[in-house]
TORPA-4810 file (N, C-alpha, C, O; in nm, 3 decimals):
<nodes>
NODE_1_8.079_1.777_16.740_8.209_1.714_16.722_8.308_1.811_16.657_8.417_1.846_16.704_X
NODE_2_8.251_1.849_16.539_8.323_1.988_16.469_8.408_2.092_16.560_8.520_2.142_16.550_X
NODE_3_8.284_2.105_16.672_8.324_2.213_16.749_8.438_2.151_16.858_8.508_2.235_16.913_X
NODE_4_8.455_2.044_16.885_8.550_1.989_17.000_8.682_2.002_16.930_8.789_2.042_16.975_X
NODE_5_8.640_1.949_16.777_8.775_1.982_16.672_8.872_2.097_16.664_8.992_2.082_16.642_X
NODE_6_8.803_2.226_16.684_8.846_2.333_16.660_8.859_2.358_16.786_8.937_2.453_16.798_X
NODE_7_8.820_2.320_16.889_8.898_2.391_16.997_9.012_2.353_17.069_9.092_2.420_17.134_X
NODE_8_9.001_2.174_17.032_9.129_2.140_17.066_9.243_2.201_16.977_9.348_2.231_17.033_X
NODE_9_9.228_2.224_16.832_9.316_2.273_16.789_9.352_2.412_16.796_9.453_2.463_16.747_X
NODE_10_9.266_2.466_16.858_9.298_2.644_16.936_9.413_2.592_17.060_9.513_2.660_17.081_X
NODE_11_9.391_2.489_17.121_9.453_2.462_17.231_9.587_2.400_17.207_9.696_2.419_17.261_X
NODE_12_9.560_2.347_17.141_9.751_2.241_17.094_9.811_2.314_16.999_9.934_2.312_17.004_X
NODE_13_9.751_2.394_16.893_9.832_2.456_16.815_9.957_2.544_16.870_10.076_2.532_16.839_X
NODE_14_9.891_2.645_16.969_10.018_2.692_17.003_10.156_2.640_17.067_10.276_2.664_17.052_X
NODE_15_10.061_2.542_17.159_10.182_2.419_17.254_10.267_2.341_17.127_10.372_2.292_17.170_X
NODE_16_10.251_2.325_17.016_10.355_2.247_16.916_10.458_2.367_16.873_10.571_2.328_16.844_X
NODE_17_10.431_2.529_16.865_10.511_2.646_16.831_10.611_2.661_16.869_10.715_2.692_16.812_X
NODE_18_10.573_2.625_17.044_10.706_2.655_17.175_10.818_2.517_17.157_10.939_2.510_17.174_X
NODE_19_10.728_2.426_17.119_10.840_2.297_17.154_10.928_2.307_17.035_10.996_2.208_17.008_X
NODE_20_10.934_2.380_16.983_11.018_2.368_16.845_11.131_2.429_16.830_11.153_2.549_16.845_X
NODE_21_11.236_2.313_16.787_11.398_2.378_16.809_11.425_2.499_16.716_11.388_2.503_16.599_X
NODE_22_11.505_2.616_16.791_11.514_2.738_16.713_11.672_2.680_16.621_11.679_2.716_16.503_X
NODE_23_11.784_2.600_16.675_11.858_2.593_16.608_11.900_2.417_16.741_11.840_2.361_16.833_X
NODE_24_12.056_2.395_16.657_12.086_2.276_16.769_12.237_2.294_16.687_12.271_2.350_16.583_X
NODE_25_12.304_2.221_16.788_12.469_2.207_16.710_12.465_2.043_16.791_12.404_2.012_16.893_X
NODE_26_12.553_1.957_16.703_12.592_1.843_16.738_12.740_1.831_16.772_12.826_1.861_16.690_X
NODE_27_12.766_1.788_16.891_12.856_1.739_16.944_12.921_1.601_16.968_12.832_1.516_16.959_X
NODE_28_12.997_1.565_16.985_13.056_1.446_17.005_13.051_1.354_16.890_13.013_1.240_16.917_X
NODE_29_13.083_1.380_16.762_13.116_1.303_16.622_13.181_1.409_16.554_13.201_1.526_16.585_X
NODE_30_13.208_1.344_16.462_13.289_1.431_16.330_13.231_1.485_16.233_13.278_1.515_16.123_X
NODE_31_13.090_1.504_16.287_12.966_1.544_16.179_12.940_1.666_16.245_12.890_1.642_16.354_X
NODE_32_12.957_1.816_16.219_12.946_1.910_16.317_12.903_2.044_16.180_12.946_2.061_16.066_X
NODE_33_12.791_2.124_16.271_12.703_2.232_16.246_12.777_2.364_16.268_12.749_2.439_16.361_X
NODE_34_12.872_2.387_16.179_12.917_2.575_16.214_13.089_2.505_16.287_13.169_2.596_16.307_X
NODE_35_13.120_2.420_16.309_13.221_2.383_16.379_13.345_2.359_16.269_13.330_2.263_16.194_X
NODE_36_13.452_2.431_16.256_13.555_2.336_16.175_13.582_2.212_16.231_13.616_2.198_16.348_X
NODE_37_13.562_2.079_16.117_13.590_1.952_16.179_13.690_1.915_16.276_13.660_1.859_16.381_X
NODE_38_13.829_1.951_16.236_13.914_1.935_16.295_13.935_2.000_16.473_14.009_1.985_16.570_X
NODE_39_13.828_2.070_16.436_13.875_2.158_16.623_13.794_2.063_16.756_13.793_2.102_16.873_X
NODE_40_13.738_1.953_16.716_13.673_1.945_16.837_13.644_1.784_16.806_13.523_1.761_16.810_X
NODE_41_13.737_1.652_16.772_13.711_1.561_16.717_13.663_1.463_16.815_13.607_1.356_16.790_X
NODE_42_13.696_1.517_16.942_13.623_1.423_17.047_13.616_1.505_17.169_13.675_1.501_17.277_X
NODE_43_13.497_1.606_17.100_13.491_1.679_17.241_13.347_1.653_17.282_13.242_1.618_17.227_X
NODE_44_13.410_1.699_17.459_13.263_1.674_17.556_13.222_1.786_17.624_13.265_1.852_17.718_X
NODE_45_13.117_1.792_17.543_13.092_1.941_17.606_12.968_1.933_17.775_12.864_1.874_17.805_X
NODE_46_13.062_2.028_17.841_12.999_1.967_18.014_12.907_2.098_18.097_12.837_2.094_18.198_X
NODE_47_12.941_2.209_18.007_12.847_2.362_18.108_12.795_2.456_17.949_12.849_2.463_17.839_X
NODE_48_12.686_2.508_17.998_12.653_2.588_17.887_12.583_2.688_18.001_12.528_2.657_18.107_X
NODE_49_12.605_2.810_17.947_12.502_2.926_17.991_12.524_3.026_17.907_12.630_3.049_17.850_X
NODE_50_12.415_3.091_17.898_12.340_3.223_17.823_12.358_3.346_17.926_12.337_3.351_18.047_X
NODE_51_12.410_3.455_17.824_12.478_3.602_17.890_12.330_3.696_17.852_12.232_3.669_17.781_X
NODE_52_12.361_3.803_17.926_12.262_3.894_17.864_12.245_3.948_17.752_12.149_4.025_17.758_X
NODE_53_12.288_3.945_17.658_12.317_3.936_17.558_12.210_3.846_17.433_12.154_3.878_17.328_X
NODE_54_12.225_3.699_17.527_12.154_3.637_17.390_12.232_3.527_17.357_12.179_3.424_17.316_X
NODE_55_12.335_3.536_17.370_12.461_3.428_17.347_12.461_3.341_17.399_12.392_3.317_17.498_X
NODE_56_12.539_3.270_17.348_12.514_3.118_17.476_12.701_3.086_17.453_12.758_3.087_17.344_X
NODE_57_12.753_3.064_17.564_12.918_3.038_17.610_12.854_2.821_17.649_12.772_2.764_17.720_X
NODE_58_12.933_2.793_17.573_12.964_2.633_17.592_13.082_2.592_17.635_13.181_2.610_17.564_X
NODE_59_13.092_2.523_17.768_13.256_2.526_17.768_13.296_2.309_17.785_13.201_2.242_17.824_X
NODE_60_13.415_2.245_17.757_13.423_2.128_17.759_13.530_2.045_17.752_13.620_2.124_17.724_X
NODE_61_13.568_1.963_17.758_13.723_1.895_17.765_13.738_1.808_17.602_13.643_1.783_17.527_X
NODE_62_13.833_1.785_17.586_13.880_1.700_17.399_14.000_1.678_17.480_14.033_1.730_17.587_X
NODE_63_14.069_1.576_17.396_14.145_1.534_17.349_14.241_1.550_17.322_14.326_1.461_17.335_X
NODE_64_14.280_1.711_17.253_14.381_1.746_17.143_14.502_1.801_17.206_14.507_1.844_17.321_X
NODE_65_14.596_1.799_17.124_14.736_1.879_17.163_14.778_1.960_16.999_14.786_1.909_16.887_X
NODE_66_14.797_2.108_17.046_14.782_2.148_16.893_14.759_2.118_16.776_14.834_2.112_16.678_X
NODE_67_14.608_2.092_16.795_14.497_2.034_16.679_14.519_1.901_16.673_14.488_1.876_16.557_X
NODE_68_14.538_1.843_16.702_14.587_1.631_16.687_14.517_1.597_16.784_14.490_1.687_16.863_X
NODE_69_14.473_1.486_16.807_14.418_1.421_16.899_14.577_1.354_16.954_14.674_1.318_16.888_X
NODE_70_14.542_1.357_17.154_14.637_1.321_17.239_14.597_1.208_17.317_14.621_1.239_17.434_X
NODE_71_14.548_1.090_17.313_14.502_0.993_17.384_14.544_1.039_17.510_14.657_1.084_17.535_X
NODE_72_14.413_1.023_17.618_14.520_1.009_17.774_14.512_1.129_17.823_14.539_1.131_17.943_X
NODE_73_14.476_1.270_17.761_14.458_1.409_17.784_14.348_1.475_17.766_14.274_1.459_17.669_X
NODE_74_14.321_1.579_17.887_14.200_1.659_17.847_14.203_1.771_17.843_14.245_1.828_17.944_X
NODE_75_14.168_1.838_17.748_14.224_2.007_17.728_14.063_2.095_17.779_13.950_2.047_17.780_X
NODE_76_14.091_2.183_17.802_13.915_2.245_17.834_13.913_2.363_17.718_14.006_2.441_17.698_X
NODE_77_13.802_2.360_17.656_13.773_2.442_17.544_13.667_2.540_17.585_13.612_2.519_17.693_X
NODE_78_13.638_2.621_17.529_13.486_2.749_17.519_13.498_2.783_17.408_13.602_2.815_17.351_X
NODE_79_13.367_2.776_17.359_13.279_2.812_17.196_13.181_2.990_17.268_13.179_3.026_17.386_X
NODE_80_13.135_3.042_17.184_13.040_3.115_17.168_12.984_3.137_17.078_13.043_3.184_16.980_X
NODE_81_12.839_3.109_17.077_12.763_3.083_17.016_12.635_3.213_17.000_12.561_3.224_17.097_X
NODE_82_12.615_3.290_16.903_12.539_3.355_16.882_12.373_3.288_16.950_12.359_3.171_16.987_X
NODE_83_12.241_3.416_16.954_12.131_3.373_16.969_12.061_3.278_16.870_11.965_3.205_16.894_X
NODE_84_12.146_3.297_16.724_12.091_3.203_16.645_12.148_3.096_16.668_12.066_3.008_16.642_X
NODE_85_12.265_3.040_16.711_12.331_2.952_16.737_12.470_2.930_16.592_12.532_2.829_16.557_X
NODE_86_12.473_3.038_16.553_12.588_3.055_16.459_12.728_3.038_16.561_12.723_3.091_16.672_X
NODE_87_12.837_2.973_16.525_12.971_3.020_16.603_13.049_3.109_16.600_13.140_3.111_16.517_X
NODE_88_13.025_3.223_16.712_13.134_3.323_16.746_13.238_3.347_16.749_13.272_3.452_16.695_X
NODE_89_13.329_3.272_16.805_13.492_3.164_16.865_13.490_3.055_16.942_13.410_3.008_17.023_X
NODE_90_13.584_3.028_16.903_13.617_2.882_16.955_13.775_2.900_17.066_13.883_2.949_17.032_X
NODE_91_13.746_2.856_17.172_13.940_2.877_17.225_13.962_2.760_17.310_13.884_2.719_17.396_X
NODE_92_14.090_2.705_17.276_14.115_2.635_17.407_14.176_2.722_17.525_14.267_2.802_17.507_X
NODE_93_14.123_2.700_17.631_14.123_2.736_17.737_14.308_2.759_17.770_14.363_2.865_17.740_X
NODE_94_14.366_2.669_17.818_14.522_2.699_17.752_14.572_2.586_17.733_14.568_2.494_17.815_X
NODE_95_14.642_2.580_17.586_14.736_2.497_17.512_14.797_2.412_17.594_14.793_2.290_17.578_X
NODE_96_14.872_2.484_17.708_15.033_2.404_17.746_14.948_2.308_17.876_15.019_2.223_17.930_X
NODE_97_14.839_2.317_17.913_14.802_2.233_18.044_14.742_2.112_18.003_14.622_2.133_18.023_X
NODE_98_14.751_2.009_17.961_14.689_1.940_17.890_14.598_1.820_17.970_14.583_1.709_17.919_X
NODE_99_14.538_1.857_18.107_14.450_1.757_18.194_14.412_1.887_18.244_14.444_1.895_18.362_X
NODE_100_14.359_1.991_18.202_14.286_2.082_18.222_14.073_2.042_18.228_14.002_2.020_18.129_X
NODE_101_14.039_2.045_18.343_13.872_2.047_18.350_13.769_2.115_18.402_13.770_2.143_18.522_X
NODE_102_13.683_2.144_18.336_13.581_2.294_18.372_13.522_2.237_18.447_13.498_2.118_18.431_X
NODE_103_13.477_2.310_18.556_13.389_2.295_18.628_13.236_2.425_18.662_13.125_2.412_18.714_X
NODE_104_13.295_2.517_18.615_13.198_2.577_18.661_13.190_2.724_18.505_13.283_2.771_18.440_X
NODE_105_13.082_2.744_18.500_13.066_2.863_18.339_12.993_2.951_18.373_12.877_2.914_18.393_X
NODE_106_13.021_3.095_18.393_12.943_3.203_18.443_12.951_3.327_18.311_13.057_3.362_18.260_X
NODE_107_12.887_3.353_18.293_12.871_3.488_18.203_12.883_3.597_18.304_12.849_3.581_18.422_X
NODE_108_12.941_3.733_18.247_12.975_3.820_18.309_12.905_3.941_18.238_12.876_3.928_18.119_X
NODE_109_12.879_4.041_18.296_12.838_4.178_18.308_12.853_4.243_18.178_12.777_4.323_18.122_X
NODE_110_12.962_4.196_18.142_13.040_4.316_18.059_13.070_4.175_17.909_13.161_4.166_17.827_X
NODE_111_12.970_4.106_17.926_12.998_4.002_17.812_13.040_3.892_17.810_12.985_3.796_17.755_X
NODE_112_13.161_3.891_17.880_13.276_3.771_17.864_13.237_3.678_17.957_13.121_3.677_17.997_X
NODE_113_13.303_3.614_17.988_13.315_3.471_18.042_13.388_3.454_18.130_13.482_3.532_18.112_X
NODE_114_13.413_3.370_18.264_13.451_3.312_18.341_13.483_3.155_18.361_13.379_3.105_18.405_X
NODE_115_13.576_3.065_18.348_13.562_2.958_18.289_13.661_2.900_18.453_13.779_2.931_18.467_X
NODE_116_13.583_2.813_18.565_13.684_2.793_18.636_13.694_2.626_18.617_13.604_2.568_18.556_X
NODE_117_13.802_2.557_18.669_13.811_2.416_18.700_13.964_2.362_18.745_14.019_2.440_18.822_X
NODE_118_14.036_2.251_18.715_14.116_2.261_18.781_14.192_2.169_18.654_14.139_2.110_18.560_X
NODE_119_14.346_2.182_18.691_14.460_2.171_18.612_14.546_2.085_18.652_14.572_2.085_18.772_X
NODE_120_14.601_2.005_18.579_14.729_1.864_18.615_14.857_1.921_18.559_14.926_1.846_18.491_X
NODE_121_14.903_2.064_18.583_15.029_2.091_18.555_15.062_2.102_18.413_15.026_2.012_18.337_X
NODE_122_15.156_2.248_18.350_15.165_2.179_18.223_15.293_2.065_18.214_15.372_2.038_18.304_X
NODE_123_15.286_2.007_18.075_15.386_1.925_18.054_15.519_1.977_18.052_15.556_2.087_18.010_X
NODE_124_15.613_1.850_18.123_15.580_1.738_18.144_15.535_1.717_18.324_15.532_1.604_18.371_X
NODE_125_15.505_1.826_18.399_15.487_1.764_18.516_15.327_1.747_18.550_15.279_1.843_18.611_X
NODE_126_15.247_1.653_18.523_15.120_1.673_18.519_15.063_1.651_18.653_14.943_1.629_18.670_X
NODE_127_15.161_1.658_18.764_15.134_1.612_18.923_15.112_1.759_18.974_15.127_1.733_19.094_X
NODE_128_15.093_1.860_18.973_15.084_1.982_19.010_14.916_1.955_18.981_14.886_1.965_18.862_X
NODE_129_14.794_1.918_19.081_14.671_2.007_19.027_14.668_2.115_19.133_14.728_2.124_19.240_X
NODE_130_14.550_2.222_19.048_14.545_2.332_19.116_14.412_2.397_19.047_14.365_2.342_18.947_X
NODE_131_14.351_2.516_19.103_14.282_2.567_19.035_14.288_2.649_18.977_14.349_2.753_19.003_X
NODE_132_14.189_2.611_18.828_14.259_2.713_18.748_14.118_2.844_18.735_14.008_2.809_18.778_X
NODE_133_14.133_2.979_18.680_14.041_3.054_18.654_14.068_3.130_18.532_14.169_3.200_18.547_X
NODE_134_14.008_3.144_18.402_14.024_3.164_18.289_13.893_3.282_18.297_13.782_3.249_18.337_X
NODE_135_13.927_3.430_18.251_13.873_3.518_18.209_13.918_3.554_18.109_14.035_3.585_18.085_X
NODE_136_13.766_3.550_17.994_13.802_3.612_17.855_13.710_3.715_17.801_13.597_3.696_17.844_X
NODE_137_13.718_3.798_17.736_13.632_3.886_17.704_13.518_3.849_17.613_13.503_3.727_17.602_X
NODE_138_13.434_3.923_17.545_13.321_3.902_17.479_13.429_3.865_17.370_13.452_3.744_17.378_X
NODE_139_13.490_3.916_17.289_13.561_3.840_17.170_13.637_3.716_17.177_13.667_3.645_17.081_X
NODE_140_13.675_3.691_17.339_13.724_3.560_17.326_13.877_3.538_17.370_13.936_3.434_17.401_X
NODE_141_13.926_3.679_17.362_14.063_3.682_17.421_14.039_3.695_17.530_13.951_3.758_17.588_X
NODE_142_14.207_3.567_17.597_14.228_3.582_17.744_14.294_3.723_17.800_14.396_3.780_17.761_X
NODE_143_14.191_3.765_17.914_14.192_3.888_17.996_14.292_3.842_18.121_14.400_3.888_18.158_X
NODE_144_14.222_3.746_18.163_14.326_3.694_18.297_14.328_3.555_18.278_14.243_3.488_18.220_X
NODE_145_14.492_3.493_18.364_14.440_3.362_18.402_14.506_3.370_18.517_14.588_3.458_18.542_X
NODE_146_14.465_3.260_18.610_14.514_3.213_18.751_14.539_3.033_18.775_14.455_2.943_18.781_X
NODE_147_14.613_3.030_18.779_14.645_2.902_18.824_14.702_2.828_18.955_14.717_2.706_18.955_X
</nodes>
């Protein structure tokens, strides 16, 4: 019996090592891990991917209009997030479009990010959609945009 003991626990010990969270960030409350409260009070975060690097790029839509919450609007944001899961930067995608939504999150070669989805015009004409394409570098500044 002894011996069935010890081998199951040769066997499960390691399988409990892997399942174990290296870090986590919480989203969607006002209770937030590495996040200033105010930047993200009702955000939804919708694509995540990992660069070569190690990093992980989160990208997602809120609420806000220069830092306030905007009922009725969705702004698209990107975080970067270290391998430990510390926060890198935070950006909204751009300020003035305010029904801005990601659809798609690619890491790039050279670090940065690719953030595409599509746009309701900035204000006040929010009847213009179109697609938008947001390139930013590994630090977070916008390189290009296209709309």
């Amino acid at each position: 019996m002894k011996s069935k003991l010890v081998l199951l626990l040769f066997i499960f010990l390691p399988l409990a090592s892997v399942s174990q969270n290296k870090w986590n960030i919480i989203f969607g409350t006002e209770e937030f891990t590495g996040l200033v409260r105010k930047n993200l009070p009702e955000d939804l975060p919708q694509k995540i991917v990992q660069n070569n690097e190690g990093a992980y790029y989160i990208s997602g839509t809120n609420s806000l209009k220069d830092g306030e919450p905007k009922p009725g609007s969705q702004g698209a944001w990107i975080a970067k997030f270290s391998a430990e899961g510390k926060l890198i930067w935070y950006r909204v995608a751009d300020p003035s479009y305010l029904n801005c939504f990601p659809n798609q999150l690619t890491a790039t070669s050279d670090g940065g990010v690719v953030l595409t989805g599509h746009d309701r015009g900035p204000a006040p004409n929010y009847d213009a959609d179109g697609l938008a394409i947001y390139k930013l570098d590994k630090t977070g500044e916008l390189v290009k945009r296209y709309i």
